[in-house]
C-alpha positions as CSV (number, residue, x, y, z in Angstrom):
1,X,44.8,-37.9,318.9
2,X,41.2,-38.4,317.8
3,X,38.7,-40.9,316.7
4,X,37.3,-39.8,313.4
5,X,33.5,-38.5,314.0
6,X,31.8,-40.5,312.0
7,X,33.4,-43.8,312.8
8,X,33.2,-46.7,311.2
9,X,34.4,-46.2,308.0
10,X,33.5,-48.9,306.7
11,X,31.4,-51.5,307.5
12,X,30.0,-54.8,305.7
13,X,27.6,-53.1,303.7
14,X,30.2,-51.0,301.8
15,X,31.0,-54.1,300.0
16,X,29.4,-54.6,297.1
17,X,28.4,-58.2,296.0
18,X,31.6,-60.2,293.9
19,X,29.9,-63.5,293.0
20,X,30.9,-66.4,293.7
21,X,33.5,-65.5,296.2
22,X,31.5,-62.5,298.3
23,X,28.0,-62.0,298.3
24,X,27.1,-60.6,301.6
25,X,30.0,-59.7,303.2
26,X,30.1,-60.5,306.8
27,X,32.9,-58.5,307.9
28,X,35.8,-55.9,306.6
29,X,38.7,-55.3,308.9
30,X,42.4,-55.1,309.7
31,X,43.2,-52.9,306.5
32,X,46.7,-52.1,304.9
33,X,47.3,-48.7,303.7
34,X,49.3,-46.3,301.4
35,X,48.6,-42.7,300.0
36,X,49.8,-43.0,295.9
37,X,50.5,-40.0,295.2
38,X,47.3,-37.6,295.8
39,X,45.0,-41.6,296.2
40,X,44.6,-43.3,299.4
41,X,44.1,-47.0,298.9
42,X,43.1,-49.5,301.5
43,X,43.7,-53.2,301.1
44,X,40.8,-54.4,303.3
45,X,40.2,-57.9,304.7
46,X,37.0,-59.3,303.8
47,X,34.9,-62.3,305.1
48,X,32.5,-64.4,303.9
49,X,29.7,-66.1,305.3
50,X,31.5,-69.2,304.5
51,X,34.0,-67.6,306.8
52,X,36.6,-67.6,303.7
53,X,38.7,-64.8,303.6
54,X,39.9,-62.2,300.6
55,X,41.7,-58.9,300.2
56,X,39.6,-56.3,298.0
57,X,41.3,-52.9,297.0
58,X,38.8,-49.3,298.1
59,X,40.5,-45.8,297.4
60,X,39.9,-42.6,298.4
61,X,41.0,-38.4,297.4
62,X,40.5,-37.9,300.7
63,X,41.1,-40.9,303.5
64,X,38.1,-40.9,304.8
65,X,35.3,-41.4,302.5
66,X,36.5,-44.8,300.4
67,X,34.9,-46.7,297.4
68,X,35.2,-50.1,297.8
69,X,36.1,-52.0,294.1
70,X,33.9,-54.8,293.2
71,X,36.6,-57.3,292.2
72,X,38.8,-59.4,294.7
73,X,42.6,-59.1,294.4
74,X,44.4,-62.2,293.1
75,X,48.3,-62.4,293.0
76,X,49.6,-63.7,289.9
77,X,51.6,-66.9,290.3
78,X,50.5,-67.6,293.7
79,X,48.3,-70.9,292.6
80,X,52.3,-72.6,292.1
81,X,52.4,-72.6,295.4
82,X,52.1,-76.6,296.5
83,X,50.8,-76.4,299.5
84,X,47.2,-75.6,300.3
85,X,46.6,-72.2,301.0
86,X,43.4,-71.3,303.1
87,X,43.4,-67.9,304.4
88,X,45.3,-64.8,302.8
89,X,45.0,-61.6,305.1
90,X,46.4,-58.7,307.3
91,X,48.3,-56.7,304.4
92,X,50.9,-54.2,305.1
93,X,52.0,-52.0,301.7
94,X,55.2,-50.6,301.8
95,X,56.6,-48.3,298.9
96,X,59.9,-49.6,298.3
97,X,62.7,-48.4,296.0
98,X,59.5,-47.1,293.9
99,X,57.1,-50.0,294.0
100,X,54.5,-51.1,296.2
101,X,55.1,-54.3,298.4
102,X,52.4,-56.0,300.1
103,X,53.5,-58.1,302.7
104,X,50.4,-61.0,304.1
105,X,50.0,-63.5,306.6
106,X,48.5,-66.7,304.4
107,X,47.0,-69.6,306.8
108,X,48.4,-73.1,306.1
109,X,48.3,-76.5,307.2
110,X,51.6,-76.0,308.4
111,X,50.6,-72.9,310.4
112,X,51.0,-68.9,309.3
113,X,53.5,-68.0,306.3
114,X,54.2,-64.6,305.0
115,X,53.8,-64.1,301.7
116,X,55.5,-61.3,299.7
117,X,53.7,-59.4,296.4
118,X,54.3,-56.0,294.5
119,X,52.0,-54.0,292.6
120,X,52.9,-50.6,290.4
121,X,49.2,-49.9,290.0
122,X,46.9,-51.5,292.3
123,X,45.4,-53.6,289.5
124,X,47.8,-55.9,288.7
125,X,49.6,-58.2,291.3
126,X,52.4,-60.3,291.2
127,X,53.0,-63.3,293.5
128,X,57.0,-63.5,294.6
129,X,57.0,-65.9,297.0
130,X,56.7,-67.4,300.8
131,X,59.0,-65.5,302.7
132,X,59.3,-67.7,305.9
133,X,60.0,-71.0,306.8
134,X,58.2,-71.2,310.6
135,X,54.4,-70.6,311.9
136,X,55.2,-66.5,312.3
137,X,53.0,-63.6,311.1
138,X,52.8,-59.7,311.1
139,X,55.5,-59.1,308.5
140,X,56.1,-55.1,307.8
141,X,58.9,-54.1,305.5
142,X,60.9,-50.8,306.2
143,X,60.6,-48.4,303.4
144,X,64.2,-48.5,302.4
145,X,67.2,-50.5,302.8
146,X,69.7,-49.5,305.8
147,X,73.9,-50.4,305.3
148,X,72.4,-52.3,302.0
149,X,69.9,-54.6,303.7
150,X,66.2,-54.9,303.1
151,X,64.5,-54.9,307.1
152,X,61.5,-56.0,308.1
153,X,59.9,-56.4,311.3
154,X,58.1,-60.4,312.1
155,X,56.4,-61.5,315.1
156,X,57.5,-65.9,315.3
157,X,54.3,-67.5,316.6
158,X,55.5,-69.3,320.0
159,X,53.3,-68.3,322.3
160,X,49.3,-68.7,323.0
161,X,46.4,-66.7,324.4
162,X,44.3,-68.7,326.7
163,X,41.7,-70.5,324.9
164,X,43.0,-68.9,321.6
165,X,45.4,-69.4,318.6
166,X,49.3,-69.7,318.1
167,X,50.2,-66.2,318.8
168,X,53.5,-64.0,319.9
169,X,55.0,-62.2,322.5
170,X,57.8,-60.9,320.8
171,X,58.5,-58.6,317.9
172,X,61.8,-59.3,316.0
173,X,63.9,-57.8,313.4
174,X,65.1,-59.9,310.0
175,X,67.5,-58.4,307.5
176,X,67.4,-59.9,303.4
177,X,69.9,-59.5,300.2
178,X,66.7,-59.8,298.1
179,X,63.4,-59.4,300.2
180,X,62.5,-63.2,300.2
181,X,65.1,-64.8,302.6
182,X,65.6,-63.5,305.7
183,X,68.1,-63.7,308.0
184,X,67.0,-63.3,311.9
185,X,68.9,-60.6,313.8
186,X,67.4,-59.8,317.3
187,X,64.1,-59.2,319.2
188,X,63.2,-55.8,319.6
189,X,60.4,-56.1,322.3
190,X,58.5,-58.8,324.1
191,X,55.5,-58.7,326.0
192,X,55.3,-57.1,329.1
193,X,53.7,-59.6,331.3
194,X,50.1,-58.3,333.2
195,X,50.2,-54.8,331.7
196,X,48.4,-54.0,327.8
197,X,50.7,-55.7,325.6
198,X,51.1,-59.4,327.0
199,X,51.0,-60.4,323.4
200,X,52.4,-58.2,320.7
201,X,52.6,-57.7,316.7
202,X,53.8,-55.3,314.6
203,X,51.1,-52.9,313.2
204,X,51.7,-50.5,310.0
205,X,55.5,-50.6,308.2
206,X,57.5,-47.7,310.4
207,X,58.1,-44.1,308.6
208,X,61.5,-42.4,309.0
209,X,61.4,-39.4,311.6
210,X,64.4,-37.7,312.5
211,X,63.8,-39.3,315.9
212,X,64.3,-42.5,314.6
213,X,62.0,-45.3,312.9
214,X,58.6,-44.7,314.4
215,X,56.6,-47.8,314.4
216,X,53.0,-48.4,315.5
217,X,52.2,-52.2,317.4
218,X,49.6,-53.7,319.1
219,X,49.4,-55.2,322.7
220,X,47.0,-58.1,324.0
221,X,45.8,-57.8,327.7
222,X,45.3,-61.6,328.1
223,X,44.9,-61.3,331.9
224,X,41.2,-60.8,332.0
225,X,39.3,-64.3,332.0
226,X,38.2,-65.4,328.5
227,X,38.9,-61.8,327.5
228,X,42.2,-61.0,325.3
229,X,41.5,-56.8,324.5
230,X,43.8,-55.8,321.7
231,X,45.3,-52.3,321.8
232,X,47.7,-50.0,320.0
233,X,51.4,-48.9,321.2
234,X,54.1,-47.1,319.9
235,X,58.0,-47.8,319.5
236,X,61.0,-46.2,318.0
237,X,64.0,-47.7,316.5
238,X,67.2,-46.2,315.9
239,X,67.5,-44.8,312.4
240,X,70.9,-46.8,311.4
241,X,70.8,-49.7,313.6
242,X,67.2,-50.7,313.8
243,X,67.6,-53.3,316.4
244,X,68.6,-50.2,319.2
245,X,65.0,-49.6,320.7
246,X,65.1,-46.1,321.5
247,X,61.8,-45.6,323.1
248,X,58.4,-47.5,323.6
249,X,55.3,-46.3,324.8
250,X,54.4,-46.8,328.9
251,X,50.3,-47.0,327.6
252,X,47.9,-47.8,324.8
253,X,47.8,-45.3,321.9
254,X,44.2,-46.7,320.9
255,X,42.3,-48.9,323.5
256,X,38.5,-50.7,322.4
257,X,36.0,-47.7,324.0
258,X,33.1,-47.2,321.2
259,X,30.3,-50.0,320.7
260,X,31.8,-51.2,317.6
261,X,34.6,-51.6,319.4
262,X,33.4,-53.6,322.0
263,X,31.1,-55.8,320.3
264,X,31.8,-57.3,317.0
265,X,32.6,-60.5,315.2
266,X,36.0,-60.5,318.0
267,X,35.3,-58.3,320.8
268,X,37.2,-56.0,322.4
269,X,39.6,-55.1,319.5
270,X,41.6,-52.2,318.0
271,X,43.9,-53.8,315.7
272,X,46.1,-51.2,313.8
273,X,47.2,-52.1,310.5
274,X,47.3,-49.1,307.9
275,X,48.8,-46.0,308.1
276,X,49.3,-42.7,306.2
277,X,51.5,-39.4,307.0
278,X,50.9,-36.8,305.1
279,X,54.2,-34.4,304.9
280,X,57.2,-35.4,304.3
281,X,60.5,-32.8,303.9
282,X,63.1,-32.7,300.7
283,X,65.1,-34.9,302.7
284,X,62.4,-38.3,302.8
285,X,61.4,-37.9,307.0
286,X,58.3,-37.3,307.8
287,X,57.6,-33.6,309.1
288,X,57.0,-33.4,312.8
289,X,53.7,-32.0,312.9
290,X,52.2,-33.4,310.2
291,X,48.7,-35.3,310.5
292,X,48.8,-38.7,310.3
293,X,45.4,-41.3,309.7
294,X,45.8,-44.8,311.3
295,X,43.3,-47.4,310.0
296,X,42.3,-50.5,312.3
297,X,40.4,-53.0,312.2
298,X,37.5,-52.7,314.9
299,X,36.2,-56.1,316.6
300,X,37.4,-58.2,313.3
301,X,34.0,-56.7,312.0
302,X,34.7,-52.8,310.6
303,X,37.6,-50.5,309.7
304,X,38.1,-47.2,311.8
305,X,39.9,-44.1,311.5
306,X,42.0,-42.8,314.3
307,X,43.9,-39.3,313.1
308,X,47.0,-37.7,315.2
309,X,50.2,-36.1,314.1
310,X,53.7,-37.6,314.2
311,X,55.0,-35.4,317.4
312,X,52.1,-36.8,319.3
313,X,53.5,-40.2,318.3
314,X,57.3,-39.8,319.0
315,X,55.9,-38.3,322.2
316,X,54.4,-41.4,323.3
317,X,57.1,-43.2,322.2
318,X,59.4,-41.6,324.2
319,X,56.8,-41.2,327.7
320,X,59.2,-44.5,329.5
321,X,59.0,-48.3,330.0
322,X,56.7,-49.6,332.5
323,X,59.3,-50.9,335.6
């Protein structure tokens, strides 16, 4: 488990200019991710001076080096929406029954709503709808429906970092007849009071091992003055009842430790959000040793590259509960 080298990357000025909206960027972070077919795309978050936020697509043949497209991604049907919309953000892409569903938190007057849209080609977008009905955020869909339910994983927004925003200590599981109501059905994990995940979200969607649903989270230590530090652990789910927690990681995965890191638009943050694995066998799991890139966003201000394998993960996963 391994920074890339040459981390960031990317950084603010890999964006190109896309008047009026983003001339300038100030900061790309907190990306979601998918590998289509032999592509890797990246659905970064991107700010503006004006401190408005958009999602722009970059791809890549190999997941490191990424072009960044000069054109913002705009969901078709999404202006119906009645309510005032001010943020969308945080993506997670999940292929699904052979399309590509993009799950985002969208910032309302009303608090955080998850917002639900599907692509087939990454240039086209469809809107489909608001898929929650309280202040809750981190939505990630499971890449296939268990006992004829669509999952997903959601994190309600009911708790609050000192000084900060609504956030969560808890992530739960939702179940859904058609992906845009859900249906509550238990908390998987909550934070674990004055260790590294205080606060917790889900990360990337989970990938099917035959281990179980392996699923990447991160943690907020809260317990440091005026300093929250954002980190990344690890969980697994069982493979036919996803609410049975089979394992979760004692420590961080990914802690802040470089510059960019450290210091940033939000400091001291590693914030998970994309993920790829690369082999897969006949039968859909992932292979045990294959490589896998996690993407996160670094500080709120760049996009980082953290490359491991899926045994390392389950490991981790596995390594015991803190008391």
């Amino acid at each position: 488990m391994y920074r890339y080298t040459k981390n960031p990357i990317l950084t603010r000025t890999d964006i190109p200019p896309i008047p009026p909206e983003l001339v300038d960027a100030t900061s790309v972070f907190n990306p979601g991710a998918i590998k289509d077919e032999v592509i890797y795309r990246l659905m970064l978050r991107v700010q503006s001076r004006s401190r408005e936020t958009f999602l722009v697509m970059a791809k890549s043949s190999d997941g490191v080096n990424f072009t960044v497209e000069n054109q913002v991604v705009n969901f078709k049907g999404i202006e119906k929406v009645k309510q005032k919309i001010y943020h969308i953000y945080d993506a997670r892409i999940t292929k699904l029954e052979g399309r590509f569903y993009i799950m985002f938190a969208m910032d309302m007057d009303d608090g955080c709503q998850l917002g639900l849209g599907v692509t087939d080609n990454f240039k086209d977008f469809d809107f489909l709808g608001i898929t929650s009905n309280e202040d809750i955020r981190n939505g990630v869909l499971f890449p296939e429906k268990i006992n004829g339910k669509y999952y997903r994983m959601d994190r309600p927004n009911k708790a609050r970092h000192s000084g900060g925003p609504t956030s969560g200590s808890s992530i739960c599981l939702s179940e859904s007849d058609d992906m845009l109501t859900w249906k509550y059905v238990s908390t998987l994990i909550s934070g674990r009071f004055h260790y590294w995940d205080e606060f917790i979200g889900s990360g990337p969607p989970p990938v099917k091992t035959r281990k179980g649903w392996l699923h990447v989270y991160h943690g907020v230590a809260g317990h440091f003055g005026s300093s929250n530090i954002y980190q990344g652990g690890v969980l697994l789910l069982d493979l036919n009842d996803p609410s049975i927690v089979l394992g979760r990681s004692r420590c961080n995965i990914l802690e802040p430790r470089e510059i960019w890191e450290l210091a940033g638009q939000v400091p001291n943050v590693t914030f998970p959000s994309g993920m790829v694995v690369e082999e897969y066998d006949a039968e859909g799991f992932v292979v045990d040793d294959s490589e896998v890139k996690i993407y996160y966003g670094a500080a709120d201000t760049s996009v980082g590259l953290l490359i491991t394998s899926i045994a390392e993960l389950t490991t981790a996963a596995m390594e015991g509960n803190i008391p």
